[in-house]
C-alpha positions as CSV (number, residue, x, y, z in Angstrom):
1,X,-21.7,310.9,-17.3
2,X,-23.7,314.0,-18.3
3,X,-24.1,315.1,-22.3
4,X,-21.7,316.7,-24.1
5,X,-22.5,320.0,-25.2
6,X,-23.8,321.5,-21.6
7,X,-23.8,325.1,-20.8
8,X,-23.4,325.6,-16.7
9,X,-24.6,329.7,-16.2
10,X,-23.1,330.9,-13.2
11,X,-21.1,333.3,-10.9
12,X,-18.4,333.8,-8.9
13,X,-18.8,336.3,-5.6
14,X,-15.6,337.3,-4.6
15,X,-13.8,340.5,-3.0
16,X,-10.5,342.4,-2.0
17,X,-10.5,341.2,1.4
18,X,-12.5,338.9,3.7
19,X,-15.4,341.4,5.7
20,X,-16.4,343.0,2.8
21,X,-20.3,341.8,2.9
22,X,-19.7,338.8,0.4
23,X,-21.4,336.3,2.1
24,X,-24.9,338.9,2.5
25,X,-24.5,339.4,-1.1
26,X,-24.4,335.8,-2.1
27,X,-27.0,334.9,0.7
28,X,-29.2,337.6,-1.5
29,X,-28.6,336.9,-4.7
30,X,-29.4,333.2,-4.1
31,X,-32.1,333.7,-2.2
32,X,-33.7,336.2,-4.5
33,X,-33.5,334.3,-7.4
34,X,-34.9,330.9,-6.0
35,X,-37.6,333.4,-5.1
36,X,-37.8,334.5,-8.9
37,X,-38.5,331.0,-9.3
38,X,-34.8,330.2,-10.8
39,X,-33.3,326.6,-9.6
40,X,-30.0,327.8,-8.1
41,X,-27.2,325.5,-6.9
42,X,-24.5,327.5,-4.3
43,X,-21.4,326.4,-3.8
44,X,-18.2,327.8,-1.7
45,X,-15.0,328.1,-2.2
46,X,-12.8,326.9,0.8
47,X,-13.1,324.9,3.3
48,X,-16.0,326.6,5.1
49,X,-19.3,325.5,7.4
50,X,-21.0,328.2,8.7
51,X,-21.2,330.4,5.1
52,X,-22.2,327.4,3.4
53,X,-25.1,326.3,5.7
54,X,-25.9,329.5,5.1
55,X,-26.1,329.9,1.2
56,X,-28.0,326.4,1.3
57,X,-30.8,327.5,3.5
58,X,-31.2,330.2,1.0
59,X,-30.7,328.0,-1.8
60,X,-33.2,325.4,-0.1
61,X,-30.1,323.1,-1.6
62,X,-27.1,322.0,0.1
63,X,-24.1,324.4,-0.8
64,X,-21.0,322.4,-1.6
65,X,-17.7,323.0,-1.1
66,X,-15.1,323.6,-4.2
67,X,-11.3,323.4,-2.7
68,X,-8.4,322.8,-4.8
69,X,-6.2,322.4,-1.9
70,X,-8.5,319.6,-0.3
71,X,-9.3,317.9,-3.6
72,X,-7.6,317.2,-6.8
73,X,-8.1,319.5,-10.0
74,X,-10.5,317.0,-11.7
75,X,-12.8,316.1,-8.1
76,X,-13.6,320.3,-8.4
77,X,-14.5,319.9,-11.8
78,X,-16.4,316.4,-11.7
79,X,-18.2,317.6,-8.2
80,X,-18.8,321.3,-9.7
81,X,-20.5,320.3,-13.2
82,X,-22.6,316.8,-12.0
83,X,-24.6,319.4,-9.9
84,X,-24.5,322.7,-12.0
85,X,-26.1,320.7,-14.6
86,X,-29.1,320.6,-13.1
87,X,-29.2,324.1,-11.6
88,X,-30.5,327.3,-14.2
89,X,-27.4,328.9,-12.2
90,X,-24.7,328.1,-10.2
91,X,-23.8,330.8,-7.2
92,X,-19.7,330.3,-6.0
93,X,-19.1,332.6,-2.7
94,X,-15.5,333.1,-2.7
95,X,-12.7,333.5,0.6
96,X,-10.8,335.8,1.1
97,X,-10.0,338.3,-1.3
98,X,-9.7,337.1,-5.1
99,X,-6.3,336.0,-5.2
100,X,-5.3,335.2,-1.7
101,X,-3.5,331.7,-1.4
102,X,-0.7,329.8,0.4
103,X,1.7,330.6,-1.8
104,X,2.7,333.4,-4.6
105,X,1.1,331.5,-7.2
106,X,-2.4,331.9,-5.7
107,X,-2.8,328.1,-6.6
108,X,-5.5,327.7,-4.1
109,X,-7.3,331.2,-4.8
110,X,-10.9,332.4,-5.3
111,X,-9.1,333.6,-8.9
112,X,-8.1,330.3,-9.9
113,X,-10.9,328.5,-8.9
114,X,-13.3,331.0,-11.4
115,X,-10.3,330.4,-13.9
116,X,-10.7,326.6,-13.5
117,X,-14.2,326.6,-14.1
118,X,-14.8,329.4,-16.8
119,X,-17.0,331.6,-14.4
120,X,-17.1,335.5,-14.3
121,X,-16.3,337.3,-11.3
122,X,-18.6,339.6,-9.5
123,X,-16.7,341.6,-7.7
124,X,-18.2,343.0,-4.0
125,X,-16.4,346.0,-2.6
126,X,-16.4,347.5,0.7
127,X,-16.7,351.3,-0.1
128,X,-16.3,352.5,3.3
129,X,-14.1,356.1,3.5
130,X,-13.0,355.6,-0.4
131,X,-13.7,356.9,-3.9
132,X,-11.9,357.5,-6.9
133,X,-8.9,354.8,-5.7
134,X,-11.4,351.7,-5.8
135,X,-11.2,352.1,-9.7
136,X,-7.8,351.6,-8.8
137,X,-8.0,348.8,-6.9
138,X,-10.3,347.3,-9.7
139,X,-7.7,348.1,-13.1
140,X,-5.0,346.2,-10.6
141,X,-7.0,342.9,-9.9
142,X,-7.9,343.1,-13.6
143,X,-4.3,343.6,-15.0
144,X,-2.9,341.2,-11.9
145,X,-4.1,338.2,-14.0
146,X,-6.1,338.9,-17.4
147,X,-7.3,335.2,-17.6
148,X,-9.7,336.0,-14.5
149,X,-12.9,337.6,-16.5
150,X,-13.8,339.7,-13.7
151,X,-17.2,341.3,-15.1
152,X,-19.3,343.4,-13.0
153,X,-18.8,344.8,-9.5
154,X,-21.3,345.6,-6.2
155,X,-20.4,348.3,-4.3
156,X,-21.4,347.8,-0.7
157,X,-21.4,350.2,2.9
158,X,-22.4,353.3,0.5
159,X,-22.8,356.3,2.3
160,X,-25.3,357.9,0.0
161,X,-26.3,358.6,-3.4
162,X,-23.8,361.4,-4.2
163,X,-21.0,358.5,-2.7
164,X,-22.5,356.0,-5.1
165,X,-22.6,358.0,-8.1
166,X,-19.0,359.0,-8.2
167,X,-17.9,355.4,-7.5
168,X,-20.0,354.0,-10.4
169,X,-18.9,357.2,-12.8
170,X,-15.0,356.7,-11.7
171,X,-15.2,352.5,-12.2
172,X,-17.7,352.2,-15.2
173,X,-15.0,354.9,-16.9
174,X,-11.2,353.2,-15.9
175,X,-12.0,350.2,-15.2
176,X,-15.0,349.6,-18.5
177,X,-17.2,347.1,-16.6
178,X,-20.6,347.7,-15.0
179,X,-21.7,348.5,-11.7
180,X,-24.6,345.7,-11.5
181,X,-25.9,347.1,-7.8
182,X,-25.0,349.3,-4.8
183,X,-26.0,348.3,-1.1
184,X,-26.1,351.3,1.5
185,X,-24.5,351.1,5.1
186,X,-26.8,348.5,7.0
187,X,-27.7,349.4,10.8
188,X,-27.8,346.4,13.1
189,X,-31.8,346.5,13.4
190,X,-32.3,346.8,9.7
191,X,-30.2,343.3,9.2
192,X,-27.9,341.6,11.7
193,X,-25.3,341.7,9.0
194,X,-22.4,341.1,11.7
195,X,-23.9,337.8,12.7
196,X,-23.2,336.2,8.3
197,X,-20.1,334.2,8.7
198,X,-20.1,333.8,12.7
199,X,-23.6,331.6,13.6
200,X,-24.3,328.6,12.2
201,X,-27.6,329.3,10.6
202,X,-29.8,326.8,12.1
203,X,-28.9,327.9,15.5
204,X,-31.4,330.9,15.6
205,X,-34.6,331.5,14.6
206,X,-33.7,334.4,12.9
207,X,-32.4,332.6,10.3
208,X,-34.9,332.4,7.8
209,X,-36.1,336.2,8.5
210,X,-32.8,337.1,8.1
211,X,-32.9,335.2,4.4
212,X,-35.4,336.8,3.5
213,X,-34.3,340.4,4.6
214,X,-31.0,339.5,2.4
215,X,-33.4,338.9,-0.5
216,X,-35.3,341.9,-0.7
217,X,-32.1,344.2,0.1
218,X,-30.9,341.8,-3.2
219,X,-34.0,343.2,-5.3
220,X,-33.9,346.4,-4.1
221,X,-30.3,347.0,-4.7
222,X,-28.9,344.6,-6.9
223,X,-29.7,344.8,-10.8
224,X,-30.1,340.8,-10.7
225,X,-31.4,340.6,-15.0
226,X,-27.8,342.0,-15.5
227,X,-26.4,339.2,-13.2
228,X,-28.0,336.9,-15.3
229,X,-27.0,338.1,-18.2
230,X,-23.7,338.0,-17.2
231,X,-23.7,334.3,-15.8
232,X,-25.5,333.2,-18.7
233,X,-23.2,335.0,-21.6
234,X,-20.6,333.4,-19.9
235,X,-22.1,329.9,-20.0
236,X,-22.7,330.2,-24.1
237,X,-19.0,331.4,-24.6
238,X,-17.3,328.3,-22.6
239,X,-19.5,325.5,-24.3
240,X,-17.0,323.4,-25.2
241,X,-18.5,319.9,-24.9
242,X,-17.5,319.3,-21.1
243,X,-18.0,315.6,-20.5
244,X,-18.5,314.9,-16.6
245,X,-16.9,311.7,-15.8
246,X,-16.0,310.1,-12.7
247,X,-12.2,311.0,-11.8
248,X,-9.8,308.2,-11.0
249,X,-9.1,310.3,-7.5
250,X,-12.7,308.8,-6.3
251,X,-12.4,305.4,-7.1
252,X,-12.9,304.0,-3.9
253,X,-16.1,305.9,-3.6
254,X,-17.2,304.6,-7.0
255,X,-16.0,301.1,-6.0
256,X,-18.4,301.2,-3.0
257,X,-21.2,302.1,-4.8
258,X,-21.2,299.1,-5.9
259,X,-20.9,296.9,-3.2
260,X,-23.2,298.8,-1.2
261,X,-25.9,295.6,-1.6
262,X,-23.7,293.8,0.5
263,X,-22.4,296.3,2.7
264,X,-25.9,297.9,4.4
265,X,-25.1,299.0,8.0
266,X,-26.5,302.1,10.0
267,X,-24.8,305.0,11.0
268,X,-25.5,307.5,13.4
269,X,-25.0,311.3,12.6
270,X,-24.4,313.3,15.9
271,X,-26.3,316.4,14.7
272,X,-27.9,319.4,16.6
273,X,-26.9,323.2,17.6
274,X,-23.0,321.6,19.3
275,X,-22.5,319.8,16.8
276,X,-22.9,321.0,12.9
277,X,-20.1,321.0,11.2
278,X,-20.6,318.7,8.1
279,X,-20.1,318.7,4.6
280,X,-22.6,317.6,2.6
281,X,-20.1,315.2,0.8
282,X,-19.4,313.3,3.4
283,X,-22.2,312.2,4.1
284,X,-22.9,311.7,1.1
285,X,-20.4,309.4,0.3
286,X,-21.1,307.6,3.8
287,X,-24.4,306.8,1.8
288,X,-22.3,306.2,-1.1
289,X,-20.6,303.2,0.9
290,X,-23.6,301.6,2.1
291,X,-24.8,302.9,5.1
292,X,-28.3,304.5,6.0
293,X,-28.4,307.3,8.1
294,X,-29.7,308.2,11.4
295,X,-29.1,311.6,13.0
296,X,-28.7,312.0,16.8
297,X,-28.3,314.2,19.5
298,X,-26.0,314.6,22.5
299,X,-27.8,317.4,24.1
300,X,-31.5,315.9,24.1
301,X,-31.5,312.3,22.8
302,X,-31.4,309.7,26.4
303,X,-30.5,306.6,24.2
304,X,-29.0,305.1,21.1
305,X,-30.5,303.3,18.9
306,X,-29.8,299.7,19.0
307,X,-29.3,299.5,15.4
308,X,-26.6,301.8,14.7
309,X,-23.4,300.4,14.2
310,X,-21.6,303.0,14.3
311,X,-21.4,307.3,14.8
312,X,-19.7,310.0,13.1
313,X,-19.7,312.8,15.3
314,X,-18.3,316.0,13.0
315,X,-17.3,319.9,14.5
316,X,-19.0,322.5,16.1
317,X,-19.5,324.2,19.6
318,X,-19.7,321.9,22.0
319,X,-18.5,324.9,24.5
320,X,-21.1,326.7,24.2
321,X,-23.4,324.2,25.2
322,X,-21.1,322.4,27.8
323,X,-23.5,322.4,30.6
324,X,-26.6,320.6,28.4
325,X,-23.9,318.1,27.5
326,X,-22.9,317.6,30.6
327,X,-26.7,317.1,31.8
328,X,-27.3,314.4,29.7
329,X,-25.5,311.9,31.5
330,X,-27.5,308.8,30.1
331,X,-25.8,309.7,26.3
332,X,-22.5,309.9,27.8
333,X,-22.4,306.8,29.7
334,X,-23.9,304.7,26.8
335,X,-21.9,306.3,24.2
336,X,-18.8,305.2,26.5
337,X,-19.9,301.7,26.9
338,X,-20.6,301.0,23.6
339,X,-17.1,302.8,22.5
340,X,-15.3,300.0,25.3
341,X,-17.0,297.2,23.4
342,X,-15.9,298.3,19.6
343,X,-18.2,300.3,18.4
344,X,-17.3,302.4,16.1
345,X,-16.6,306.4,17.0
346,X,-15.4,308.8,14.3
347,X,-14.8,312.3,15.7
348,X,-13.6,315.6,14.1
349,X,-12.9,318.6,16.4
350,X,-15.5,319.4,18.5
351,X,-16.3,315.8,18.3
352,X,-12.5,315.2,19.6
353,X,-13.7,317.4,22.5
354,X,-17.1,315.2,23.3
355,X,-14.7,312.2,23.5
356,X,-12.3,313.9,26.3
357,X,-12.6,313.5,29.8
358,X,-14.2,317.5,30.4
359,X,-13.7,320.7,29.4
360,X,-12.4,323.6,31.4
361,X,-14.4,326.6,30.7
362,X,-13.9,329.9,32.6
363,X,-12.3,327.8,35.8
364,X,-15.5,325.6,35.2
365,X,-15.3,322.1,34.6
366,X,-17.7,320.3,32.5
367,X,-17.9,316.7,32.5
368,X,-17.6,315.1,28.3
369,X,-18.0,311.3,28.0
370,X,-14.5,310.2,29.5
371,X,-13.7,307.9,26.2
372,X,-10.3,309.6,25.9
373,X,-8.5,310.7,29.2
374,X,-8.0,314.6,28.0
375,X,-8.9,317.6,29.4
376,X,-9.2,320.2,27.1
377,X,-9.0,324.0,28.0
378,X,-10.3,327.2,25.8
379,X,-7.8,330.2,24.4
380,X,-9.3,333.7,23.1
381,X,-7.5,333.3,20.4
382,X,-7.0,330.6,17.7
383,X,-4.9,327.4,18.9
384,X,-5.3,325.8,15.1
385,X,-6.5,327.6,12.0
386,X,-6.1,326.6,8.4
387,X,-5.3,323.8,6.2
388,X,-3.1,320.8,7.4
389,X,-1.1,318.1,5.4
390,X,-0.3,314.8,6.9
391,X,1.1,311.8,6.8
392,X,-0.4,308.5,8.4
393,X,2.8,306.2,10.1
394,X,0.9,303.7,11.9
395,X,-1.0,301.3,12.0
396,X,-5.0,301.9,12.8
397,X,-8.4,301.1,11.0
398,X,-9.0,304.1,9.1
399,X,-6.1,305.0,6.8
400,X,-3.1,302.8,5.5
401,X,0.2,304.0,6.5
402,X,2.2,306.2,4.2
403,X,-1.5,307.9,3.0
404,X,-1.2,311.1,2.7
405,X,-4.6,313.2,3.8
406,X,-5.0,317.3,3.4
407,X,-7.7,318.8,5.7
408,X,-8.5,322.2,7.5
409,X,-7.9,322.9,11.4
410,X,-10.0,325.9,13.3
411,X,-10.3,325.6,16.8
412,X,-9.8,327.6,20.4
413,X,-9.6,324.6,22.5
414,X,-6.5,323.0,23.8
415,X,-5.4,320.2,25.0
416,X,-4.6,320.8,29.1
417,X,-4.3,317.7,30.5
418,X,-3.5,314.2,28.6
419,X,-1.9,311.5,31.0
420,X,-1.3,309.3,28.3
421,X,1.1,309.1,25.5
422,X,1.1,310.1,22.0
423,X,1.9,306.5,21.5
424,X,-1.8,306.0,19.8
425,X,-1.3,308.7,17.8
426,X,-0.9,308.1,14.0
427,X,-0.9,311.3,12.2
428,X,2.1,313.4,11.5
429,X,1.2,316.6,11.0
430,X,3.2,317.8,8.0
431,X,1.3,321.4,8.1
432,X,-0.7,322.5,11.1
433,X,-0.7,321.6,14.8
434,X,-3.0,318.6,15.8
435,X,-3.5,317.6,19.5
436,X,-0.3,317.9,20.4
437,X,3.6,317.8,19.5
438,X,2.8,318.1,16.1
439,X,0.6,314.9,16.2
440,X,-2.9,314.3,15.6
441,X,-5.4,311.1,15.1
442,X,-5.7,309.3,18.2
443,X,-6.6,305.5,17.5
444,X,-8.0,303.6,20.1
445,X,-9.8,299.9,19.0
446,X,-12.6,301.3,16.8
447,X,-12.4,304.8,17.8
448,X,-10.4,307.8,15.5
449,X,-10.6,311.1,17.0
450,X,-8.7,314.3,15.4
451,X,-8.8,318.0,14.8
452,X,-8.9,317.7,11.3
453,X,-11.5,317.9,9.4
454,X,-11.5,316.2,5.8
455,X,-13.3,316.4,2.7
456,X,-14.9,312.8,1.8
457,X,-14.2,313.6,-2.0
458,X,-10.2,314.5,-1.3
459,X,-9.8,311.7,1.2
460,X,-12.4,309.2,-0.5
461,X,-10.5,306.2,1.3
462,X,-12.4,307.8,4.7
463,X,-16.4,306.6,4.3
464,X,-15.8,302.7,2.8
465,X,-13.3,302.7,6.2
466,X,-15.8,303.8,8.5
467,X,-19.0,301.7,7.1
468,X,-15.8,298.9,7.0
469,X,-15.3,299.2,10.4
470,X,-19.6,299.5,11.4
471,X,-19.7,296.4,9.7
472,X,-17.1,294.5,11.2
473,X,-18.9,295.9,14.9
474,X,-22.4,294.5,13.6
475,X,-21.3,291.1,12.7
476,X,-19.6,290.8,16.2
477,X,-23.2,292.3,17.7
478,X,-24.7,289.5,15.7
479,X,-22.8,287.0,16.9
């Protein structure tokens, strides 16, 4: 429980659409104040991977993920202000535009996440082609819903000085907030803008030129006092004596915590450039339930470690790195030995993949480890994308029947072959698609392999089942 009484300074980054240079603008705001010598926690809205590694490289923090589809109203709060309170300021990149959602409520907005959380919005626009009519666009997101304090906006792809001046003299007039910075059209070789959102960050070495490029375009173009200003303001006018305490929703994360003296197993943590798609949380909460950590990888590790009781291989690319996979044959082999014998195997998308029998790329056929007898194949265009709601109706090791889980989907594999049933399938997919036949979640002994990703802190029943089930695998090892 933190002290009553706590101001949390921060901001929220949002936008009228997705593309319009958010992400760079967060990236640089961040970056440049932990270079100003400000702590700075980032966070992001939805359930995203590759924007939030991103923000936490600048940050030099992990970036966490706020979702109020994925978890509970008082899991947001709990998980936003336990690690705002010790940030100076708190960085929120938004999705989307400001109030996209699933439905015309816009319950799982960008808007109603900086209304949950008393935070002012920062609004970054794409000028590209327009003038007088993003004033517009402004008075309508500020009249759409007056309880979203939208305070300041960036104006970003301006043409010129003459373009930037009758933006900021048409805004600061109709729309009576301030213009707090103005970024000029980027060309690819003075930042590789395009890239932000698309490449996970630690897969090129660019990445931490690239920070630092976002930084000084930040302090160059982005009147960052005023965005302090702003964040902080905003901090002093919502102290209301916020108490943090732990929400009933995480119970059986708090309830390992304190069992984790008797429950110490080892966990491996399939981790390199095919495989990166984490949350922080989850691993987190992994720890949380007892187990230590130990992070492998597919493409360049020969062996396992004897001591591991268990993996937890997450999303990623594996496609893209289908032939080094494939190379290293003594992974696969063990990996497939150990998963006959009960070891443990959690996999989430691309980890799904690994577990498959190959993968068909281009009328080439990579061999995967041959745990699950599927052949998956590769579209152009998106075979799963968005948020999935399901419903557990059988029996396996992971999740009681009748749970309900929400999770995310975003893949361009599919399945091509699969000569067995769906019989050890044990999720019905409410919303999305899963494997196959509106199903997802194969069981098989100790192994759980799905498309959909979850949040540890909306399904909090998923780490103390997984160290469960790597302890039940070491006693047997011991015995």
């Amino acid at each position: 429980m933190e002290p009553d009484n706590h101001a949390f300074p921060g901001i929220v980054i949002s936008a009228l659409r997705g593309g319009s240079g958010k992400t760079l603008l967060s990236i640089g705001i961040i970056a440049a104040l932990k270079e100003s010598g400000k702590k700075v926690t980032p966070f992001k809205k939805g359930p995203d991977y590759i924007d939030a590694g991103w923000l936490g490289l600048a940050a030099g923090q992990p970036c966490y993920n706020l979702d109020t589809f994925l978890l509970d109203i008082s899991t947001v709060k709990h998980s936003f202000y336990s690690r705002a309170a010790h940030s100076e300021i708190s960085v929120i990149e938004g999705n989307r535009g400001l109030y996209d959602g699933i439905d015309t409520e816009g319950s799982t907005s960008t808007a109603e996440t900086a209304k949950l959380l008393n935070l002012p919005v920062i609004l970054c626009l794409d000028c590209t082609k327009t003038t007088r009519t993003l004033a517009a666009a402004i008075l309508g997101c500020q009249h759409f819903d007056p309880g979203v304090d939208i305070r300041g906006v960036v104006l970003n792809r301006v043409a010129g000085s003459r373009h930037e001046s009758i933006l900021r003299t048409n805004i600061e007039h109709h729309c009576g907030i301030p213009v707090v910075g103005a970024i000029p059209k980027l060309r690819s070789h003075d930042f590789p803008e395009r890239h932000m959102g698309l490449v996970p960050a630690h897969e090129h070495d660019w990445a931490v030129t690239a920070i630092s490029a976002a930084s000084q375009l930040a302090k160059n173009h982005i009147d960052l006092e005023t965005i302090v200003q702003i964040a902080n303001a905003s901090a002093e006018k919502n102290r209301t004596g916020i108490t943090i305490e732990f929400p009933e929703s995480l119970l059986p994360l708090k309830k390992a915590q304190g069992e984790r003296a008797t429950a110490s197993v080892t966990i491996g943590i399939c981790k390199d450039s095919a495989f990166q798609f984490y949350y922080p949380e989850n691993l987190e909460a992994l720890s949380a339930a007892g187990a230590d950590l130990i992070y492998l990888s597919p493409l360049t590790d020969n062996a396992i470690p004897s001591e591991i009781d268990g993996i937890y291989i997450g999303g990623g690319f594996p496609e893209t790195h289908a032939r080094e996979l494939e190379a290293n044959t003594a992974f696969r082999i063990e990996l497939k030995k150990l998963a006959e014998a009960g070891f443990p195997i959690y996999a989430e998308c691309g980890g799904l993949m690994y577990m498959g029998e190959k993968l068909i790329l281009e009328e080439e056929s990579y061999a995967m480890t041959g745990i699950l007898p599927i052949i998956f194949g590769f579209s152009k265009k998106p075979q799963g994308h968005g948020y999935t709601a399901i419903h557990v109706d059988k029996e396996n090791p992971y999740f009681q029947v009748g749970t309900g889980i929400r999770g995310h989907e975003f893949r361009y594999s599919r399945v091509i072959e699969w000569p067995g049933s769906q019989a050890n399938t044990v999720f019905e997919m409410k919303r999305g698609t899963g494997i196959q036949g509106k199903r997802d979640g194969i069981s098989q002994n100790r192994i759980f392999a799905t498309y959909t990703h979850i949040h540890a802190l909306g399904t909090p029943e998923w780490a103390p089942a997984l160290v469960r089930n790597a302890l039940a695998y070491q006693q047997e090892k011991r015995m």
